[in-house]
MMTF fields as JSON, N, C-alpha, C and O atoms, coordinates in Angstrom:
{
  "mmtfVersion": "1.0.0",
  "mmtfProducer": "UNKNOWN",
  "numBonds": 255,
  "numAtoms": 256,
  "numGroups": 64,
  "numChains": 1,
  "numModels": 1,
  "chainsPerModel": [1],
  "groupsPerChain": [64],
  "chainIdList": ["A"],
  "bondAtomList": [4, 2, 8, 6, 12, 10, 16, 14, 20, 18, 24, 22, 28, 26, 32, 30, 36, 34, 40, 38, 44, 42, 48, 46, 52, 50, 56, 54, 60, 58, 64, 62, 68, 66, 72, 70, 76, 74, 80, 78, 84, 82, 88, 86, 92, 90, 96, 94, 100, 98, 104, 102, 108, 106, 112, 110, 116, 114, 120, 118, 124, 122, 128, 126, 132, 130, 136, 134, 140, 138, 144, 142, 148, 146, 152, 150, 156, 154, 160, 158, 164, 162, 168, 166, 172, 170, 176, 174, 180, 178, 184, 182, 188, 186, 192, 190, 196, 194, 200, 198, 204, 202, 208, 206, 212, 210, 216, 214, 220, 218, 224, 222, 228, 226, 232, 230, 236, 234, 240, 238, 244, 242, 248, 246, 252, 250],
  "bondOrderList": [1, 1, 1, 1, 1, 1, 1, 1, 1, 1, 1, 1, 1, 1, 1, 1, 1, 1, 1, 1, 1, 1, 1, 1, 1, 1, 1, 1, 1, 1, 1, 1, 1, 1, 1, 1, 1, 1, 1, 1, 1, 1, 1, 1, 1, 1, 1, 1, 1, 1, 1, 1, 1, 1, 1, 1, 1, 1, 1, 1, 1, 1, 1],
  "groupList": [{"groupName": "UNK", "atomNameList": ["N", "CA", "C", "O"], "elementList": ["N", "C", "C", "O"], "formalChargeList": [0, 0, 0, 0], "bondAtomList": [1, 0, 2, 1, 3, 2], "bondOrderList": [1, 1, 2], "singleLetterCode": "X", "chemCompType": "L-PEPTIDE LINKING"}],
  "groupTypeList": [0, 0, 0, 0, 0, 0, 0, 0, 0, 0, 0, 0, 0, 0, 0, 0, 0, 0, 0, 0, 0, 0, 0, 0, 0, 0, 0, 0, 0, 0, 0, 0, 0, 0, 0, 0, 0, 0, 0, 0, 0, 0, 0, 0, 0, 0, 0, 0, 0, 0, 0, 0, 0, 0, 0, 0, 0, 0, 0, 0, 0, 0, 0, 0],
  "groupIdList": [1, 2, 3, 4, 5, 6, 7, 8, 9, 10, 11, 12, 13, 14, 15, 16, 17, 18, 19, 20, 21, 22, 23, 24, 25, 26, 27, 28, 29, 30, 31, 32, 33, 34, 35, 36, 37, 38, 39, 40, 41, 42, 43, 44, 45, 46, 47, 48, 49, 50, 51, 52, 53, 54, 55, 56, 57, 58, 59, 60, 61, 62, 63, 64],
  "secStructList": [7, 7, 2, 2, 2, 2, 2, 2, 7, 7, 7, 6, 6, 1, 7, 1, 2, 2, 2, 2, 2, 2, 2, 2, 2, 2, 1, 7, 6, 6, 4, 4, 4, 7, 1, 1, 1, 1, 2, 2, 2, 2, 2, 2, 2, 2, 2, 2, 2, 2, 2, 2, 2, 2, 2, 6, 6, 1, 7, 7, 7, 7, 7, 7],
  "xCoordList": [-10.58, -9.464, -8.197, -8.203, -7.144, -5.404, -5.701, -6.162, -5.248, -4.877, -3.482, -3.159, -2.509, -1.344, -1.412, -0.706, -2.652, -3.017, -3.394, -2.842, -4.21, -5.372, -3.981, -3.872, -3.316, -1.816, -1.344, -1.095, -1.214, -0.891, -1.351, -0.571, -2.251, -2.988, -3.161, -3.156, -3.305, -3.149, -4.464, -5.179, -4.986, -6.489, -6.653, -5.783, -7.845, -7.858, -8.048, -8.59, -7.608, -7.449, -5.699, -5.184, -4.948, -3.621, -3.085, -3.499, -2.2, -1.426, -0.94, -0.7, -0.886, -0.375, 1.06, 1.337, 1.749, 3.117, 3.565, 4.551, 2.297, 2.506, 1.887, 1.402, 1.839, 0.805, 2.465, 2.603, 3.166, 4.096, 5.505, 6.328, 5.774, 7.11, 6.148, 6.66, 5.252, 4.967, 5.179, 5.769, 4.845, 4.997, 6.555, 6.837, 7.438, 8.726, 9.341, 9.82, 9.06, 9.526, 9.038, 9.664, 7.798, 7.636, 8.432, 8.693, 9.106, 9.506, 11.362, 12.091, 11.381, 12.651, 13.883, 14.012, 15.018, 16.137, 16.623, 17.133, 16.471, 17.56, 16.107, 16.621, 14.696, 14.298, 14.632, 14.891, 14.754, 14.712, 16.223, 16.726, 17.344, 18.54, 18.305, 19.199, 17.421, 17.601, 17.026, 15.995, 18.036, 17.863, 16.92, 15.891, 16.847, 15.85, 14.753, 14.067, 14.273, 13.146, 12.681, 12.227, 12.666, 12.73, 10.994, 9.984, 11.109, 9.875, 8.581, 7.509, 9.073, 7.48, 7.333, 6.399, 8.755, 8.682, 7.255, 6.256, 7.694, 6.974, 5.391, 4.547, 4.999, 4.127, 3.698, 2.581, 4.228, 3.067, 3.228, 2.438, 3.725, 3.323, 2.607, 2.319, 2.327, 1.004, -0.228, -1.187, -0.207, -1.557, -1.733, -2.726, -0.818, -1.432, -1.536, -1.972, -1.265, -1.608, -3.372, -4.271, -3.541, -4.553, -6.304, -7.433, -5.489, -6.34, -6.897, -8.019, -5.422, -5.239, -6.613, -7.577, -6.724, -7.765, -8.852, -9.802, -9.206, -10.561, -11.104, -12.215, -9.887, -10.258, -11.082, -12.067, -10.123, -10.543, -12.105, -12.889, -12.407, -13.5, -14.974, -16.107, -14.392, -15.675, -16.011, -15.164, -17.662, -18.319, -17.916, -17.608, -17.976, -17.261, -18.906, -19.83, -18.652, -20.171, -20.039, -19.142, -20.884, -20.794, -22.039, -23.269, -21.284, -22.215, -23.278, -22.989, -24.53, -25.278, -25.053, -25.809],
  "yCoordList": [-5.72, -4.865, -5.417, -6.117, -5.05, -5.702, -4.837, -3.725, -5.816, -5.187, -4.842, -4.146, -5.128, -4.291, -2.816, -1.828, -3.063, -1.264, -0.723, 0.35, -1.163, -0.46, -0.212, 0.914, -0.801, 0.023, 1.22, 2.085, 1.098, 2.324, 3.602, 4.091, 3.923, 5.152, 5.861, 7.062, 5.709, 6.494, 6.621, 5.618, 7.932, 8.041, 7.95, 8.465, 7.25, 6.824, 7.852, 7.31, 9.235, 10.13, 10.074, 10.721, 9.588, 10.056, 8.89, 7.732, 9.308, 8.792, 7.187, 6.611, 6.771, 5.311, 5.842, 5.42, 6.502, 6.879, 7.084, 6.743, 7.822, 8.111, 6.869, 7.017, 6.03, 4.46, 3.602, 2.454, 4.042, 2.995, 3.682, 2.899, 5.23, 5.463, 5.117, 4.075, 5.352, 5.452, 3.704, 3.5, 2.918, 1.505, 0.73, -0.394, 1.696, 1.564, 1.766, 0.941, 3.45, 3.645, 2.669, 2.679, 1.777, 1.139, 0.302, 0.179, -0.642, -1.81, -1.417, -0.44, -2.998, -2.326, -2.874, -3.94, -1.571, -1.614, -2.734, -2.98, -3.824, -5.396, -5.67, -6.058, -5.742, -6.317, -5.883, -6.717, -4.569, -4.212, -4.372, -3.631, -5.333, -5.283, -6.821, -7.183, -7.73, -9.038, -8.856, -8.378, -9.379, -9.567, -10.174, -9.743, -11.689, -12.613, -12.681, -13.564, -11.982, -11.468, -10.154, -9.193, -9.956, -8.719, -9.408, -8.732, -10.365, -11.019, -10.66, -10.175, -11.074, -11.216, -9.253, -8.707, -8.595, -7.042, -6.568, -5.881, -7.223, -6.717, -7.246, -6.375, -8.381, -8.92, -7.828, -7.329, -7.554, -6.879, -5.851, -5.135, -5.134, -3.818, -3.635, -2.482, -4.471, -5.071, -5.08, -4.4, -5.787, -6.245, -4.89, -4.469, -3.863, -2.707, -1.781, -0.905, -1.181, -0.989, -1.568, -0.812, -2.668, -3.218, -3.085, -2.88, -3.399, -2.569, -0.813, -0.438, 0.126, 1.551, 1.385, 2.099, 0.557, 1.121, 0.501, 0.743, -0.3, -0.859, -0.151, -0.339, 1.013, 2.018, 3.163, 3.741, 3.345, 4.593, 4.236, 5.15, 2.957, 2.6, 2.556, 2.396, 2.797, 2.415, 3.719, 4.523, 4.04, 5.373, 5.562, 4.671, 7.105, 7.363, 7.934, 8.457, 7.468, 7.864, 9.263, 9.384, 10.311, 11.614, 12.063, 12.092, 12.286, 12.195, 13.15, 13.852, 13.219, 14.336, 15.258, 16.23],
  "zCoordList": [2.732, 2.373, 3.019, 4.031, 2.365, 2.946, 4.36, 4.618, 5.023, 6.305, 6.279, 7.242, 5.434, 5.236, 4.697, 4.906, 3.84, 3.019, 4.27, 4.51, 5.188, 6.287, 7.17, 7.655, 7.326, 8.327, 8.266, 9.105, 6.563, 5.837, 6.798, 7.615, 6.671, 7.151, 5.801, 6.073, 4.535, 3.652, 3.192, 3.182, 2.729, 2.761, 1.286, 0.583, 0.641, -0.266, -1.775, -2.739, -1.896, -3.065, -2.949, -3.862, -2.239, -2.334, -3.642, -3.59, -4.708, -5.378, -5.204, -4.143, -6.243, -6.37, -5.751, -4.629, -6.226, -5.768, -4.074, -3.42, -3.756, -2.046, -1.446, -0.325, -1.832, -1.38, -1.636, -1.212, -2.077, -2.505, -1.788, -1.313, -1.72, -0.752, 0.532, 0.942, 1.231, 2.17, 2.668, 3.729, 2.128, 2.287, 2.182, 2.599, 1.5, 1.524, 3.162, 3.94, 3.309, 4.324, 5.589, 6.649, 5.372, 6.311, 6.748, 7.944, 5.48, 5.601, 6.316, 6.486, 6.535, 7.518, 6.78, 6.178, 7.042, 5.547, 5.24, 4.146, 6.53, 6.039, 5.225, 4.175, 4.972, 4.046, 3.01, 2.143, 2.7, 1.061, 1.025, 0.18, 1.882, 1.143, 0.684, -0.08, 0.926, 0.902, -0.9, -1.374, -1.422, -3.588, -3.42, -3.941, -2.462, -3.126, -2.773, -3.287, -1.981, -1.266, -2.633, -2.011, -3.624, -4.558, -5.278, -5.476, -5.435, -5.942, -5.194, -5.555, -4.027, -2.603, -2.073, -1.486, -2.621, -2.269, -3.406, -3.196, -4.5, -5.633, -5.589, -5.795, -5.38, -4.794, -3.57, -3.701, -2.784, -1.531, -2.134, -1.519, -2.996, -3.396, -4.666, -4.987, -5.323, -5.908, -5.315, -5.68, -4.474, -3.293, -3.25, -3.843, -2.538, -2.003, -2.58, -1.834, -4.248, -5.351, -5.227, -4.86, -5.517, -5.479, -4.879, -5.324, -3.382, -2.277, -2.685, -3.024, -2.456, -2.885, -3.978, -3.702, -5.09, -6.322, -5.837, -6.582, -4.786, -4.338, -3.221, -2.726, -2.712, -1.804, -2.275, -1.814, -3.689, -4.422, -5.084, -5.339, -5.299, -6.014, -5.288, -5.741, -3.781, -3.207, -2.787, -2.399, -2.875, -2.395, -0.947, -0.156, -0.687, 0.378, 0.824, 0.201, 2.383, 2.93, 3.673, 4.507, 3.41, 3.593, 5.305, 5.288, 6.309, 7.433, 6.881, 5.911, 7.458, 7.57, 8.303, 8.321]
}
């Protein structure tokens, strides 16, 4: 799994949407002002999109 998703803390039923402000607010404001950096933004929020549906896909183990 991304160890950028696993930072997150976001538990894996929450929204593509709350997987993606929550990863915003991470990043720090001079990155999201840099334009040309807009490619590699879109790229890691892909990846963690990604992760997010390989979280949701895997059985969740239920203690006894």
């Amino acid at each position: 799994m991304c160890r950028a998703y696993q930072d997150l803390c976001v538990p894996p039923d929450a929204s593509n949407l709350t997987v993606l402000r929550t990863a915003i607010r991470r990043l720090h404001p001079d990155t999201l002002a840099v334009r040309s950096w807009r490619a590699a933004r879109k790229r890691y929020y892909r990846d963690l999109l990604t992760a997010h549906q390989a979280a949701q896909d895997q059985p969740s183990v239920q203690p006894d």
